[in-house]
C-alpha positions in Angstrom: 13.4 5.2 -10.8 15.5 3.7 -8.4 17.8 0.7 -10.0 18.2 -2.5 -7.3 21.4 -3.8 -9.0 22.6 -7.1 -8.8 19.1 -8.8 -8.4 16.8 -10.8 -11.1 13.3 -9.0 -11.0 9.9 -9.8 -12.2 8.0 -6.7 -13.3 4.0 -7.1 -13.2 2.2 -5.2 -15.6 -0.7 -3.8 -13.9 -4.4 -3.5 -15.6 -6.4 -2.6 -12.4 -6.8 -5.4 -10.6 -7.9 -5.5 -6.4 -5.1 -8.4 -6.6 -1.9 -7.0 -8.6 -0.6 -5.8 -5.1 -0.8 -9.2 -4.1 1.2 -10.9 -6.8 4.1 -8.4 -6.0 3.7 -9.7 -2.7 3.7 -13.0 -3.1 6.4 -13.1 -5.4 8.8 -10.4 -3.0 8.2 -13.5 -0.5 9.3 -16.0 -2.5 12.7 -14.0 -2.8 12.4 -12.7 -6.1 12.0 -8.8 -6.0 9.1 -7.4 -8.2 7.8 -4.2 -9.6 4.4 -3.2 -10.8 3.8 -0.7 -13.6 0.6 0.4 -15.6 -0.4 -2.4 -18.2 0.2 0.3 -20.9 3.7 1.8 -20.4 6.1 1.9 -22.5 8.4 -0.5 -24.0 11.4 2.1 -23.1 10.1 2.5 -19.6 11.3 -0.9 -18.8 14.8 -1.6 -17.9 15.2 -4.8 -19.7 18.5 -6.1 -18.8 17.5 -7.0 -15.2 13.8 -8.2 -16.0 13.5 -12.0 -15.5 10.0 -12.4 -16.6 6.7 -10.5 -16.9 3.5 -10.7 -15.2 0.1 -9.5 -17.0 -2.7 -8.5 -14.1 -6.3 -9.1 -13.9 -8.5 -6.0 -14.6 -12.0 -5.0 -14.0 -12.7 -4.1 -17.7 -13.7 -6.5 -20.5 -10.8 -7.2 -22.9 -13.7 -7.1 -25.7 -14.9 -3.5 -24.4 -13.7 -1.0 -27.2 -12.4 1.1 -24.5 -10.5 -2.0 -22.9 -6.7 -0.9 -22.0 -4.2 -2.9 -24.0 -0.4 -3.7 -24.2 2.1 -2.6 -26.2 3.2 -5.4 -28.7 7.0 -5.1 -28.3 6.0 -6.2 -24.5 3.8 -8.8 -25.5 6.2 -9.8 -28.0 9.2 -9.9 -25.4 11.4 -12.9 -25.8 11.1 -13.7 -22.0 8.4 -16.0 -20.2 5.4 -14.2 -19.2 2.6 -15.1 -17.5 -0.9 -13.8 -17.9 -3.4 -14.3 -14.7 -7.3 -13.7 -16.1 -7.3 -10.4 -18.0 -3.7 -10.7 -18.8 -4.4 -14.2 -20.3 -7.4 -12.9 -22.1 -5.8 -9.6 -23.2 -2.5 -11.7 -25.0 -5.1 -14.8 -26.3 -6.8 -11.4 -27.9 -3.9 -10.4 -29.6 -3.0 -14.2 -31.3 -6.2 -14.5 -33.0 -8.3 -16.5 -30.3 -12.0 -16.4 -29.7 -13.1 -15.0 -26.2 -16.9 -15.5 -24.8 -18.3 -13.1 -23.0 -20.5 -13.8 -20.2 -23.8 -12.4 -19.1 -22.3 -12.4 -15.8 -19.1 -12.5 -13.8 -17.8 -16.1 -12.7 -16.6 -15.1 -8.9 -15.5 -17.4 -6.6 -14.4 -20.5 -5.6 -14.0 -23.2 -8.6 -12.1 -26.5 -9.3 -9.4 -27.2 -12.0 -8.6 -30.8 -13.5 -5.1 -30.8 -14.9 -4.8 -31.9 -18.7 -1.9 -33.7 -19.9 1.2 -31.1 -18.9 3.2 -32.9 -21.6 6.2 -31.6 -19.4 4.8 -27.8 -18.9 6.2 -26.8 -15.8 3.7 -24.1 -14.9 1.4 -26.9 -13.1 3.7 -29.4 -12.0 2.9 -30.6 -8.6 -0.3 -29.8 -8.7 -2.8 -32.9 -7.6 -5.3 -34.0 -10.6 -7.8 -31.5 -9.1 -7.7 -28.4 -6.9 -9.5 -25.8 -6.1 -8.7 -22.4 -7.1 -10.5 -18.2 -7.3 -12.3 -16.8 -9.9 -13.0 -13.3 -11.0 -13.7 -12.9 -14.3 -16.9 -12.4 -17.1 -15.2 -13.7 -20.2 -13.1 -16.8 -21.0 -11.4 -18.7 -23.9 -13.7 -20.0 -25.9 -11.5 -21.1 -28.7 -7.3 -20.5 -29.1 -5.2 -20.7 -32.4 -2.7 -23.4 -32.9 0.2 -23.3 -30.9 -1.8 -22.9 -27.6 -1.8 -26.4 -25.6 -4.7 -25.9 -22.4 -3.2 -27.3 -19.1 -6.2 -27.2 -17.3 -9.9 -26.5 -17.5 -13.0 -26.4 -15.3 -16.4 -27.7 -15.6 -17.5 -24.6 -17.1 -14.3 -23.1 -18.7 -12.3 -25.2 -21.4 -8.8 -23.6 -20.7 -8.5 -22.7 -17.2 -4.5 -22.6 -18.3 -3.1 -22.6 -21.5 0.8 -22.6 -22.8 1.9 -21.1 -25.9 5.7 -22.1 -25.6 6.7 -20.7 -28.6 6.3 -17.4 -27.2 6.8 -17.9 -24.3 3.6 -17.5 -22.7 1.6 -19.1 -19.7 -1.8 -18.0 -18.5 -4.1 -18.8 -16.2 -7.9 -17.8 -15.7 -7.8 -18.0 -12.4 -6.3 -16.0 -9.2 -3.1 -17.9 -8.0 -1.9 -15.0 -5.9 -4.9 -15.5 -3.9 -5.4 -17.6 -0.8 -8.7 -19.3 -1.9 -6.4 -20.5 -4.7 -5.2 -23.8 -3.0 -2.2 -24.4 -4.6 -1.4 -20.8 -6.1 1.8 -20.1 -4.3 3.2 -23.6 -6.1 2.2 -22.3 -9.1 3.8 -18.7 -8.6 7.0 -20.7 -7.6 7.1 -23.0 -10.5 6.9 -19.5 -13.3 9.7 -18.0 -10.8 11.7 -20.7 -10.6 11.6 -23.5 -13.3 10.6 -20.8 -16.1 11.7 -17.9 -15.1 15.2 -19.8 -13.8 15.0 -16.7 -10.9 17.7 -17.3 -8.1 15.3 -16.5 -5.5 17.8 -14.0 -3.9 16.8 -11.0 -2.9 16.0 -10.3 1.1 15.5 -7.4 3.5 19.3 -7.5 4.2 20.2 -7.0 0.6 17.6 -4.1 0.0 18.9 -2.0 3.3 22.5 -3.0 1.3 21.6 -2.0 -1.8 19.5 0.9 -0.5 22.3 2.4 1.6 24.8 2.5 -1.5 22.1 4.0 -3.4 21.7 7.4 -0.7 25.3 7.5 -0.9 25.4 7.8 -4.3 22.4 10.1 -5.2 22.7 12.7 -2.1 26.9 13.0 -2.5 28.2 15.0 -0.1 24.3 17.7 0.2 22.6 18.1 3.0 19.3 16.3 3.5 16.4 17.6 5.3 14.2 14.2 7.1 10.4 14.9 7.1 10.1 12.9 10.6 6.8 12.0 12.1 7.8 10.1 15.2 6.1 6.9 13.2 7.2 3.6 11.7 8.3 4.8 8.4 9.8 8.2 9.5 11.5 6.4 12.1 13.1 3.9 9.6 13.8 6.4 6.8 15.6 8.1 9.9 17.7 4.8 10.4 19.3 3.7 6.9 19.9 7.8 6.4 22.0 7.6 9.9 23.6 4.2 8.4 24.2 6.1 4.8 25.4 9.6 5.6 27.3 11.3 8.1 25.3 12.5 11.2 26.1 16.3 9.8 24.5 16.1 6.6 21.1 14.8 8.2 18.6 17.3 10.1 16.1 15.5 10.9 12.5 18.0 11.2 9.3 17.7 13.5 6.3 19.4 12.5 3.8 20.0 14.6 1.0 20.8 12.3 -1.7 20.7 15.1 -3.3 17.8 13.6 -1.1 15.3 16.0 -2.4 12.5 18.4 -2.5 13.4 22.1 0.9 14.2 23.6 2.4 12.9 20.3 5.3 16.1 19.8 6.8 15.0 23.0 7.0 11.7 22.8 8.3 11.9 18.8 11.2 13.8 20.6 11.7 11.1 23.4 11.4 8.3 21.5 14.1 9.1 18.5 16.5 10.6 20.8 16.8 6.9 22.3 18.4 5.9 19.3 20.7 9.2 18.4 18.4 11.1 16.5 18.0 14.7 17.2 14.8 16.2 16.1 14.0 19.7 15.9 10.4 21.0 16.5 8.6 23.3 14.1 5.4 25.0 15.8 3.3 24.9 12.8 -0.2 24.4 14.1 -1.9 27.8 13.4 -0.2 28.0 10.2 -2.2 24.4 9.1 -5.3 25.2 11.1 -5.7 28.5 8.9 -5.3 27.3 6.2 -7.8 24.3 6.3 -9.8 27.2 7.8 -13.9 26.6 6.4 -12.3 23.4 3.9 -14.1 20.4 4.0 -13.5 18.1 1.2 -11.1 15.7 1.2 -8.6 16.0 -1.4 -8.5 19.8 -0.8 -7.3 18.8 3.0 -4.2 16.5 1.7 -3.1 19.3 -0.5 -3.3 21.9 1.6 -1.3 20.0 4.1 1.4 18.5 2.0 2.1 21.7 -0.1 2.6 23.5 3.3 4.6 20.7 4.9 7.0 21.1 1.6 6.9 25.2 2.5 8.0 24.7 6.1 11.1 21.9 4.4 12.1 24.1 2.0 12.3 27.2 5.0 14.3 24.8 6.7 16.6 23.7 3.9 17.2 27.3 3.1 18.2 28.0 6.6 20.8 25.4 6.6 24.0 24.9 4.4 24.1 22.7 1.2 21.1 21.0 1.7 19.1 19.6 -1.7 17.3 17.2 -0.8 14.3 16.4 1.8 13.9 12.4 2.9 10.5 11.2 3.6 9.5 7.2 4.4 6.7 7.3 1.5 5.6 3.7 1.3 4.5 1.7 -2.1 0.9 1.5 -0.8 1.4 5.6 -0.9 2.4 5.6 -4.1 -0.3 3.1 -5.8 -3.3 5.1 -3.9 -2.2 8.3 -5.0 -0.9 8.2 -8.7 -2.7 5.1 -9.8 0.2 2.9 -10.9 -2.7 0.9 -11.5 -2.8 1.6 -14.8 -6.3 2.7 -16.5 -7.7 2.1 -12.7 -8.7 5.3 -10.5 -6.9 7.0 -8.0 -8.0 6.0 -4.6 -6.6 9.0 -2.6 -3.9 11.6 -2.9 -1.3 11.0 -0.2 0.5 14.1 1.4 3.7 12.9 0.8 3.0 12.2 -2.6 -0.3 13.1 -4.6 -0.9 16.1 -2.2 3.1 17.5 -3.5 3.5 20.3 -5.5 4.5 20.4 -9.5 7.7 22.5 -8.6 9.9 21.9 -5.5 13.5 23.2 -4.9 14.7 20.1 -3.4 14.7 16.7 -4.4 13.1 13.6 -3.2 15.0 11.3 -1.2 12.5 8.3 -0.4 14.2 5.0 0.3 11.0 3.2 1.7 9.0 3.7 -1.7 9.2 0.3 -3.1 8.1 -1.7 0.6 5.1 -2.3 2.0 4.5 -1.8 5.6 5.5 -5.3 7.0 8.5 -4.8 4.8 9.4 -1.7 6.5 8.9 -3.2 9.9 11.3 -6.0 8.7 13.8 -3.3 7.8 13.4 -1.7 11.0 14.2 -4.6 13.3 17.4 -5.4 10.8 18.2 -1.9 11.7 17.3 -2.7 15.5 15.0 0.1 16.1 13.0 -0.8 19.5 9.7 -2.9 18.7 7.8 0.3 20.6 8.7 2.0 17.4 8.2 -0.6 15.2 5.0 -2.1 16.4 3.6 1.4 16.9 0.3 1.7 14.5 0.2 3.5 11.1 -0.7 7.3 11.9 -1.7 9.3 7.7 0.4 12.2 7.1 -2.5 15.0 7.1 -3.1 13.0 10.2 -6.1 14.3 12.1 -7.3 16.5 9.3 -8.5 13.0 7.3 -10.2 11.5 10.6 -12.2 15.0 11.2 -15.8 14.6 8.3 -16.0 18.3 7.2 -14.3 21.6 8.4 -11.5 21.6 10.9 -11.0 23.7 14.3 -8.9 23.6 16.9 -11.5 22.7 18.7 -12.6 19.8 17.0 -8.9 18.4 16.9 -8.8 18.5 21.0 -12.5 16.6 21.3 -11.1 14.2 18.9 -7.6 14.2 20.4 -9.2 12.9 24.1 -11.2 10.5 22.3 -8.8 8.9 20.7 -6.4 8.8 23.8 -9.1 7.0 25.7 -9.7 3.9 23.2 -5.8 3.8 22.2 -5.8 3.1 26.2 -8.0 1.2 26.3 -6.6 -1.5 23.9 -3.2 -1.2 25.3 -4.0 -1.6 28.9 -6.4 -4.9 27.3 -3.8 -6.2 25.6 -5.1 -5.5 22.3 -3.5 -3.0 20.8 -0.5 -5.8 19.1 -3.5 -7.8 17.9 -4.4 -4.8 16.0 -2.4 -3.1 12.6 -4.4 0.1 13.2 -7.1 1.8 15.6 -8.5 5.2 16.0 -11.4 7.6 16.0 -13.3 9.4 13.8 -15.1 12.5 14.7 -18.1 12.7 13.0 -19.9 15.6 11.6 -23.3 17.2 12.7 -24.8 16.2 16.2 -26.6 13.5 18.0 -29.7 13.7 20.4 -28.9 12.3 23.9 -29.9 12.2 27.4 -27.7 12.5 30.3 -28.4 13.2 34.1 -32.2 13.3 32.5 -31.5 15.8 30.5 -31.2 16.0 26.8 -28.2 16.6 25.2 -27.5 17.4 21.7 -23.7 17.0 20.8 -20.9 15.5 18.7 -20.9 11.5 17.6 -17.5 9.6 17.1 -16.5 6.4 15.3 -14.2 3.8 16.7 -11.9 2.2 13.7 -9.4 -0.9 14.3 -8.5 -3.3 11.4 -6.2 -6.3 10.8 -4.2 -6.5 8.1 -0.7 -7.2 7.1 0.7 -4.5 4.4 -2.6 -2.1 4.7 -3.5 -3.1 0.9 -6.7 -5.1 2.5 -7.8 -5.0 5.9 -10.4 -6.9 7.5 -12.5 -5.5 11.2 -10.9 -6.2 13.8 -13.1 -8.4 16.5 -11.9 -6.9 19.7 -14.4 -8.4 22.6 -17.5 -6.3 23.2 -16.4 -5.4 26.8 -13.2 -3.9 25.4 -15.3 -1.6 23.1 -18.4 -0.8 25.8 -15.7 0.2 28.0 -14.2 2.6 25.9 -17.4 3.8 24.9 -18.6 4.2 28.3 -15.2 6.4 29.5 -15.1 8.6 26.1 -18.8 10.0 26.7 -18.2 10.4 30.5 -14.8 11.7 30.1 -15.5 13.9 26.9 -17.2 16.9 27.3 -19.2 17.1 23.6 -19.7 14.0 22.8 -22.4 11.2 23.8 -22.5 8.7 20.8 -20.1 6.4 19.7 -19.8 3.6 17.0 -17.7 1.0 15.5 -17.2 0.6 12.2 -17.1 -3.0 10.9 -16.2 -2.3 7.2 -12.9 -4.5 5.7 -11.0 -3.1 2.9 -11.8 -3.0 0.3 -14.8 -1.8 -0.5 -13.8 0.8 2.3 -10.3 2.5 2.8 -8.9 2.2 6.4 -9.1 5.9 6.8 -12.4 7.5 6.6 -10.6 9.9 4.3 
């Protein structure tokens, strides 16, 4: 794991909550840098001496359930504050004798707290007498042991917060890293600051600082071999390696797998070499298209593509003197989906770059980007001073067309979905939409579609239009671009694309759907 020195952190115990990725967030913004682990690790697994205070998720399961995922008590027992938010409040009231009620059904959405007598607790300070706050939870307190002093309750719950200051323990049943919680960023700041006692000093600056001394000190003097896709987080992985090593001991390699966007080599090439980076391009594509020859699920299509991506590294590596390590801008968001840091929640998807890796490499993982989200990476970036058309330039998944193809993938396929996709990207730029926008493609979809052009039927391919809003990619809502936008890039994909004469727009947020299809 890698060790930010120097800075106070707050590590968040994760039990499967939609919102734990949120309360790293929020935290991060606040200036206090956070971690989030499985709710059940290990005592040994955390690095004490620079935790400032613990966090206990929410979690989809019932903390009565006798399958319900529990904490170790040398955490929960941990002479520093914690806070527990819904299951994590439940899960530690558990555990000091209290009485839970469980509900025939699940309390979600908006509610009101009335503040109690804080008798000096700072958890709520500041708070007005009532406020409203988010709910998502089927049990609640019922009744607490002595020591526990409620800070706030609702019409229907009797300790909507409680203290236990003996232990050091604050929880809340409601969702204060939410927006629908009113006041919730106030009550984030008061555990951080006034029981935590957090300096609030971490920033972008100090990570690419403290990031920088970190390559230096793990790659030494080996070469390292830069996985570089020509996007956001390639491009800034490329930047703090060009600010950590010497130019000599980076080689920087371009993969053309066959599964890229229209035009997308050439303008990887064009568009690093602006800023000193010299790529060089692996022709790869039959090598990937045979082997997702006749494949059509999913999973199988990541792993394919990131155990031959790591083939065609190591290749290189062995070509080259000294090098042991490849570089890759793997993202938290990666690492969550793929290997569940959730805890007892399931994994998502496999990512390329991580899930889809094989047991054994022969070099090692350089991947400075693994602990930001995506609008933390951008922020990176422009401290760098990378040009905003690389920074601005939407997300693009590693297996890249592979996951945006339903079923079996031909070359074929990739150029029909390759022209579609130009057309719409087009036609949001030339709209000015595509900055409104975090991410936009197509989808091929599989099977075909009755139609009727020039009075004739036709009987081809149907494709998906896909743009969402979002600001780290952990949620994501549709994005509302104007119907004339959409009708017009409908219009010039089936009159422009031989094989295709259907298209739709999918209107699904995130969750309950991923971004990609796949």
């Amino acid at each position: 794991m890698t060790a930010l020195v120097e800075h106070q952190e707050i590590w968040i115990l994760d039990f499967g909550s939609q919102y734990t990725q949120l309360i790293a967030r929020r935290v991060r913004e606040l200036g206090v840098f956070s971690r989030v682990v499985p709710g059940t690790v290990a005592p040994d697994k955390l690095d004490w001496s620079r935790i400032s205070g613990l966090i206990f998720s929410g979690g989809p399961a019932s903390v009565l359930a006798d399958d319900a995922p529990h904490c170790d008590q040398k955490i929960l027992n941990a002479d520093i504050p914690k806070l527990g938010i819904c299951y994590g409040l439940q899960l530690y009231a558990l555990e000091r004798g209290a009485r839970l009620k469980k509900s025939d059904r699940r309390e979600y959405g908006r509610a009101t707290i009335e503040l109690a007598d804080l008798g000096g607790d700072p958890l709520l300070q500041g708070l007005p007498a009532a406020s409203d706050v988010w709910m998502s939870h089927g049990d609640s307190l019922e009744n607490w042991p002595g020591g526990f002093t409620v800070l706030a309750r609702t019409r229907d719950i009797p300790a909507a917060a409680v203290v236990d200051p003996a232990n050091k323990f604050h929880g809340v049943q409601f969702h204060p890293e939410v927006m629908h919680t009113v006041h919730g960023t106030r009550v984030l700041k008061n555990f951080l600051f006034d029981i935590c006692h957090c300096r609030g000093d971490w920033s972008i600056g100090d990570y690419i600082d403290e990031t920088v001394d970190n390559i230096r000190r793990t790659v030494g003097d080996a070469g390292v071999v830069l996985a570089v896709s020509g996007g956001v987080d390639s491009s800034v992985c490329a930047a703090l390696l060009a600010k950590a090593l010497p130019s000599g001991q980076v080689h920087p390699v371009f993969v053309d797998n066959g599964l890229l966007r229209l035009h997308e080599a050439d303008e990887v090439v064009v568009a690093l070499g602006k800023f000193g980076v010299s790529v060089n391009m692996v022709d790869a594509a039959t090598e990937f298209l045979s082997a997702l020859a006749g494949v059509t699920d999913p999973e199988q299509k990541r792993k394919i593509i990131g155990k031959l991506f790591i083939e065609i590294f190591e290749r290189e590596a062995k070509s080259r003197d000294m090098v042991k390590f490849l570089a890759q801008g793997t993202l938290y968001p990666d690492v969550i989906e793929s290997v569940s840091v959730r805890g007892p929640s399931a994994t998502i998807k496999s990512h390329h770059n991580v899930g889809g890796l094989p047991e054994k490499m022969d070099l090692k993982l350089v991947e400075p980007l693994k602990w930001l989200f995506k609008d933390e990476v951008r922020a990176v970036g422009r401290e760098l001073g990378l040009p905003e058309t690389l920074i601005g330039r939407h997300p693009f998944p590693g297996p890249g067309l592979a996951v945006r193809i339903l079923g079996e993938i031909t070359k074929d396929e990739c150029d029909l979905l390759r022209a579609a996709d130009a057309i719409f990207i087009d036609e949001l730029r030339t709209s000015g939409w595509y900055d409104k926008i975090w991410q936009a493609f197509t989808v091929l979809l599989p099977g075909r579609t009755v139609g009727v052009m020039g009075d004739e039927r036709t009987y081809e391919r149907a494709v998906c239009l896909r743009a969402v809003t979002s600001s780290d990619g952990m949620t994501a809502d549709v994005g509302e671009i104007p119907w004339e936008i959409l009708k017009r890039a409908a219009n010039r994909i089936i009159n422009n694309t031989k094989g295709i004469n259907r298209v739709a727009y999918d209107i699904s947020s995130k969750p309950p759907a991923t971004i990609e299809w796949e």
